[in-house]
Backbone bond lengths (Angstrom), bond angles and torsions (degrees), N, CA, C in turn:
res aa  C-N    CA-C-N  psi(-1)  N-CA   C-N-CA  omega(-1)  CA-C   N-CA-C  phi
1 X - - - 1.454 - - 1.531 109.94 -
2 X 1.389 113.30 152.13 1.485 115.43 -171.20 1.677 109.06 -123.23
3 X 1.146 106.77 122.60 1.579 100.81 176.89 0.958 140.20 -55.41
4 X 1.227 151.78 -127.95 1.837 155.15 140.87 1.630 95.77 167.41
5 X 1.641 78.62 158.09 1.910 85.39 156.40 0.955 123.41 -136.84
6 X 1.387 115.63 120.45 1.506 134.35 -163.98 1.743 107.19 -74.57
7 X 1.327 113.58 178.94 1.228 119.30 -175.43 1.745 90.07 -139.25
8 X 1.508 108.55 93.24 1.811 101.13 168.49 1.235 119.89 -99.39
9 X 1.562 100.33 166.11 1.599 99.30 179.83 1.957 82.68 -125.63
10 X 1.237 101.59 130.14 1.391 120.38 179.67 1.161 105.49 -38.41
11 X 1.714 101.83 -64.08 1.506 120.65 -159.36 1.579 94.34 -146.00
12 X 1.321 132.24 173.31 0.920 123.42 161.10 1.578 109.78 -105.47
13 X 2.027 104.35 173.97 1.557 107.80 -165.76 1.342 115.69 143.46
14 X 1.925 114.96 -44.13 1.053 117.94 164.89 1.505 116.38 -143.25
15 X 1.541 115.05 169.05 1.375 96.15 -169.75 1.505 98.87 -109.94
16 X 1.779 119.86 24.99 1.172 137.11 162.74 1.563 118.26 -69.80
17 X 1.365 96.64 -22.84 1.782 115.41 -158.52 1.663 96.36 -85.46
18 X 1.554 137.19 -16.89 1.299 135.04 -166.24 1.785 105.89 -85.74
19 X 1.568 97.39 128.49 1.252 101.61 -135.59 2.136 87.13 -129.12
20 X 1.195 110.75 114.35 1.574 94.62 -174.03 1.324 97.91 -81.21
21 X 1.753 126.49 145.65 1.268 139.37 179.41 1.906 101.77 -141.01
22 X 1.027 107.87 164.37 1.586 121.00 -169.13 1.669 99.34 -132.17
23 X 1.614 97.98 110.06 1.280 105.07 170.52 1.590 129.68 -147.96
24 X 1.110 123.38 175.24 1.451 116.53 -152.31 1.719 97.44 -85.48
25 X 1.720 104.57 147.06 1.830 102.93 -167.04 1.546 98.12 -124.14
26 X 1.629 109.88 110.58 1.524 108.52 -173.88 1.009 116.66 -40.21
27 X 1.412 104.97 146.98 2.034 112.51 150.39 1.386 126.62 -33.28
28 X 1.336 124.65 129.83 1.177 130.33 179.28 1.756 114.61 -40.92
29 X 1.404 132.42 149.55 0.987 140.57 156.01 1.577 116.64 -102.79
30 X 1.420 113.18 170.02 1.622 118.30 -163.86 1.590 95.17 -59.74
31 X 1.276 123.08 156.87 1.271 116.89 166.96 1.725 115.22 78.96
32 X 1.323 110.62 -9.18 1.420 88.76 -158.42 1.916 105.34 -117.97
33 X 0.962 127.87 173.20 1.474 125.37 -168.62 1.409 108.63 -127.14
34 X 1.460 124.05 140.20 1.985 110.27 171.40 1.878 86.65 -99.86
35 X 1.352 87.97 167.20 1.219 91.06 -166.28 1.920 87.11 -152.25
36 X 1.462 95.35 117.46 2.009 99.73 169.79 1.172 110.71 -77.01
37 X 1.672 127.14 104.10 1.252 129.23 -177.86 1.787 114.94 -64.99
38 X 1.306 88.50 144.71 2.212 97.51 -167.64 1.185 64.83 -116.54
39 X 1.427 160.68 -125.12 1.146 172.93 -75.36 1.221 121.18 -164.30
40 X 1.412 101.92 148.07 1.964 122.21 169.87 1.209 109.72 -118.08
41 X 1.350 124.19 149.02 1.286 147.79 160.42 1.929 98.34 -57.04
42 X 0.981 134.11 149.57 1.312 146.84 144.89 1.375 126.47 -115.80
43 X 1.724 117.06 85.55 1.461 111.12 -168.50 0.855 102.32 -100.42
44 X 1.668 108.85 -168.64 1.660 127.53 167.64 1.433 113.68 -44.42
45 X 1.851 104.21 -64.64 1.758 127.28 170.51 1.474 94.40 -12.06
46 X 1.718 100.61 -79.04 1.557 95.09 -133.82 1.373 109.51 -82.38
47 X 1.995 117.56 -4.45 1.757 113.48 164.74 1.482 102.45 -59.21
48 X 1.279 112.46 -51.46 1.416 120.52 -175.53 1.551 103.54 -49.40
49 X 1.142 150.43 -43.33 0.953 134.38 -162.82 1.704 122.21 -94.86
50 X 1.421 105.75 -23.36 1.653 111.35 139.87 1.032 141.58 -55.20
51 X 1.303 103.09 -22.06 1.986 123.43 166.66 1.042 113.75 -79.83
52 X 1.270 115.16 -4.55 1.814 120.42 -155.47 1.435 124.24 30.11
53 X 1.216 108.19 50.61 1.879 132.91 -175.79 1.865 106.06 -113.96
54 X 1.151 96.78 -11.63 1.833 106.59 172.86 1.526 111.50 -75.63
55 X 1.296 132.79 137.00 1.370 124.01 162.15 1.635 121.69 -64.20
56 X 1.336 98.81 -40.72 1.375 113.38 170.60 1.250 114.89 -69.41
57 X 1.154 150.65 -15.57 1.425 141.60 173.35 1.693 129.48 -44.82
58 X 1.206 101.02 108.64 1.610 108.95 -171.82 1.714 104.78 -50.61
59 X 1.776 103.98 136.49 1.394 113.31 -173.75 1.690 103.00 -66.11
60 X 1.234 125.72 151.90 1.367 115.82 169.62 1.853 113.12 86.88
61 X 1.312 111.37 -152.46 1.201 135.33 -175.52 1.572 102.06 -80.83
62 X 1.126 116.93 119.42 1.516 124.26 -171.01 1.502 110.37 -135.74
63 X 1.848 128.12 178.07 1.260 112.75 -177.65 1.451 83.96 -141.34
64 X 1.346 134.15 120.15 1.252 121.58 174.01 1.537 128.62 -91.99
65 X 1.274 110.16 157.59 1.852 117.29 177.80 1.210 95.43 143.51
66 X 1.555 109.33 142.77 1.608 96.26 173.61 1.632 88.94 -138.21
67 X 1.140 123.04 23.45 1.048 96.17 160.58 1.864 90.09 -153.73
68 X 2.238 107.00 158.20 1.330 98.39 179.86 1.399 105.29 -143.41
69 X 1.124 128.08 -158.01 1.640 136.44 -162.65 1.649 93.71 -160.73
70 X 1.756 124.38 126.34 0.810 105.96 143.91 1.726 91.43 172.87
71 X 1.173 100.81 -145.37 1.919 91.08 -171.01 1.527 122.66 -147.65
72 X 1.061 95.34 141.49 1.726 107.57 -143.29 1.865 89.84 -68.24
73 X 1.299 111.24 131.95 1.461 144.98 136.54 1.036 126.26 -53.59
74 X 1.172 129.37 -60.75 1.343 124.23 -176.69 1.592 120.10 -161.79
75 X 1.237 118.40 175.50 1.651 118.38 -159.64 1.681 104.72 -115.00
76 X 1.132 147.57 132.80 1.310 137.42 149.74 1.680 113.51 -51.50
77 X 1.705 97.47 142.42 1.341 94.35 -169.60 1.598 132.59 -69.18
78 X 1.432 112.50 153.97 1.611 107.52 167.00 1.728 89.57 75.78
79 X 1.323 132.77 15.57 1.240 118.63 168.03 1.344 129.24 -114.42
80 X 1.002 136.77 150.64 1.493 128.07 157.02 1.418 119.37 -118.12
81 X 1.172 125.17 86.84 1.324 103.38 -159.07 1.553 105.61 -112.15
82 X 1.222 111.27 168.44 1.551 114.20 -158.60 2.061 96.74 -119.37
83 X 1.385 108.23 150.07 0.903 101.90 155.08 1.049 152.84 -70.31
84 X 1.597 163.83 159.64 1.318 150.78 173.84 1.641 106.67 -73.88
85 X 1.293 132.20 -57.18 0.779 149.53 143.14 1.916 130.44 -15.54
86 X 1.497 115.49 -58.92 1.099 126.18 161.33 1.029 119.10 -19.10
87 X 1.413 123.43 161.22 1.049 141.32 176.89 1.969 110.67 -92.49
88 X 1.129 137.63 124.63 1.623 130.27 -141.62 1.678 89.85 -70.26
89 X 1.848 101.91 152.69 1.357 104.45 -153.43 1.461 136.74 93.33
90 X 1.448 106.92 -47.86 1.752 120.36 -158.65 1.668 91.74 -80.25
91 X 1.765 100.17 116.98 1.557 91.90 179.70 1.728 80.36 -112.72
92 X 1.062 107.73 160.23 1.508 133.86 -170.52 1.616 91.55 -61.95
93 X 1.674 114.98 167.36 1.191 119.86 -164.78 1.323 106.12 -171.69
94 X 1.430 111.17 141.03 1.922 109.56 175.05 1.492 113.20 -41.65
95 X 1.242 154.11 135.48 1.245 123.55 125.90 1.722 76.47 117.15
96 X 1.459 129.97 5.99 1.647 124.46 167.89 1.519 107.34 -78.70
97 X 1.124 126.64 117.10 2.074 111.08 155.76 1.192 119.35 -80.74
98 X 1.899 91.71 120.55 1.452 101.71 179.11 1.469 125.50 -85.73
99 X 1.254 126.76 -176.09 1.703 120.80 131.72 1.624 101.19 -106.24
100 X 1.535 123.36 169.02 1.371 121.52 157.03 1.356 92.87 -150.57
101 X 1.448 107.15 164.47 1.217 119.91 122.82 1.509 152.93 -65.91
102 X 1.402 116.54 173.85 1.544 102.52 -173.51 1.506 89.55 -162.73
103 X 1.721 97.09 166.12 1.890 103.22 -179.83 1.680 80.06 -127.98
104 X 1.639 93.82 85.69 1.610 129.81 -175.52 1.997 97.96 32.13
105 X 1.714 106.49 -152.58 1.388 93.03 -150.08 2.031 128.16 76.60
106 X 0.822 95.19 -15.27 1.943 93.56 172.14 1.572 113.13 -77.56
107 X 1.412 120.58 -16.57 1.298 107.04 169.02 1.693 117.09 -75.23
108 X 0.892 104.42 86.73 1.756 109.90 179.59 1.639 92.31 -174.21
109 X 1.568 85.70 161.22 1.881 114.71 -175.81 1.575 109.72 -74.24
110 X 1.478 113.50 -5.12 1.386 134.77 167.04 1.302 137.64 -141.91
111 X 1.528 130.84 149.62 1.770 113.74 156.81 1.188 87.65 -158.42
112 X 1.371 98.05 145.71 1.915 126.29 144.75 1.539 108.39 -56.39
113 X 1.238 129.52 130.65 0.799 146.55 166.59 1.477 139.72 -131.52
114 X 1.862 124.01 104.80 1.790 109.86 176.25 1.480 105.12 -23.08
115 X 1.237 103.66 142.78 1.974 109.10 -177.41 1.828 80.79 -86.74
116 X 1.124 129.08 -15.25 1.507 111.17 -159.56 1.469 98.07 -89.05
117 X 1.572 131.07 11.97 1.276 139.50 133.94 1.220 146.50 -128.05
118 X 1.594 71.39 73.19 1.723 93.14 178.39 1.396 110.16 -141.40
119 X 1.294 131.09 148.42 1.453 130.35 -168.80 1.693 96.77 -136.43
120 X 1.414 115.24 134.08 1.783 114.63 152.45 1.430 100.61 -50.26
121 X 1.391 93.71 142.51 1.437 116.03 140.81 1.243 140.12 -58.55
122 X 1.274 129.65 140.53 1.639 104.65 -173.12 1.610 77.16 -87.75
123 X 1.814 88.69 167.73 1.634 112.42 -174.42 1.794 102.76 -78.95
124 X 1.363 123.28 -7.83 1.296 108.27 176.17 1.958 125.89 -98.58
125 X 1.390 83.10 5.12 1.626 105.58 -178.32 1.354 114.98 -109.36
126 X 1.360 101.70 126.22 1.982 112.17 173.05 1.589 97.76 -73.48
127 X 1.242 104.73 179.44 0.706 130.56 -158.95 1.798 131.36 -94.10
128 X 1.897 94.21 -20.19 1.487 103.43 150.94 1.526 117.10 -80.59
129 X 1.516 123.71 -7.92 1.066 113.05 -156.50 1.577 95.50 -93.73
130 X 1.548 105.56 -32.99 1.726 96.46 168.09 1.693 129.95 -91.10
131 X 1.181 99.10 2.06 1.937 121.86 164.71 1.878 98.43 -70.14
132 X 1.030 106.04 -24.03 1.444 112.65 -160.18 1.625 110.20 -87.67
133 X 1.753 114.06 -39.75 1.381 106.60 179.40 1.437 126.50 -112.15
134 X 1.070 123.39 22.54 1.216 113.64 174.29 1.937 116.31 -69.80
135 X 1.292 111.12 -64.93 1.010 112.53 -172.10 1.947 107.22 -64.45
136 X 1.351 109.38 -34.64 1.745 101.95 174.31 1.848 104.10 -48.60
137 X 1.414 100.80 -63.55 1.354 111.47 -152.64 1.852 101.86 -72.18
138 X 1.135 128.86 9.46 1.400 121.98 -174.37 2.192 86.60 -122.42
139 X 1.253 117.15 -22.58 1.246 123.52 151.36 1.731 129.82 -36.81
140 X 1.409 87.79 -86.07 1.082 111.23 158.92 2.097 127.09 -32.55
């Protein structure tokens, strides 16, 4: 098992309440990718959802970000899975930088992630710059 450290918010209400904790990050499932986060998006969503002013905001103890930047570690087994996003062919790979999405949870030094949301990076973009559009540009 592999650790991470998350960034929780107990409860939501304030964005005083986000609290870093270190905890254990399941084993991969079929299909799915870990990915060492370089970066998070910081939107509207996820202030809103520390305020608890989001509809979507998970009841309880939550980890927010829904969207991240960073580069895949490792593969769930017996899979190959391809991105949606990709370029046709491009099956995901150790050592690829992604963007993904997430249904929040991206604030941490890790996540599992469906590979079927995850996209390469283009090679001329860091890595805040693609932490930055997923959730605008699927907004939008």
């Amino acid at each position: 098992m592999t650790t991470r450290d998350v960034w929780r918010m107990p409860r939501a209400g304030s964005l005083d309440r986000l609290v870093c904790q270190e905890e254990t990050l399941p084993g991969l499932g079929p299909g799915e990718a870990r990915v060492i986060v370089k970066a998070v998006g910081v939107n509207f969503a996820d202030v809103f959802a520390c305020l608890g002013l989001y509809s979507a905001t998970p009841r309880g103890p939550f980890v927010p970000g829904l969207e991240c930047a960073g580069v895949v570690e490792a593969l769930g087994a017996a899979e190959t899975p391809c991105s949606v996003g990709a370029p046709p062919g491009h099956a995901l790979r150790p050592g690829d930088r992604v963007v993904g999405l997430t249904r929040f949870g991206a604030y941490a030094t890790a996540v599992n992630l469906d590979a079927r949301y995850l996209w390469p990076i283009p090679p001329e973009w860091g890595f805040a710059e693609a932490a930055a559009l997923p959730v605008q540009a699927l907004t939008a």
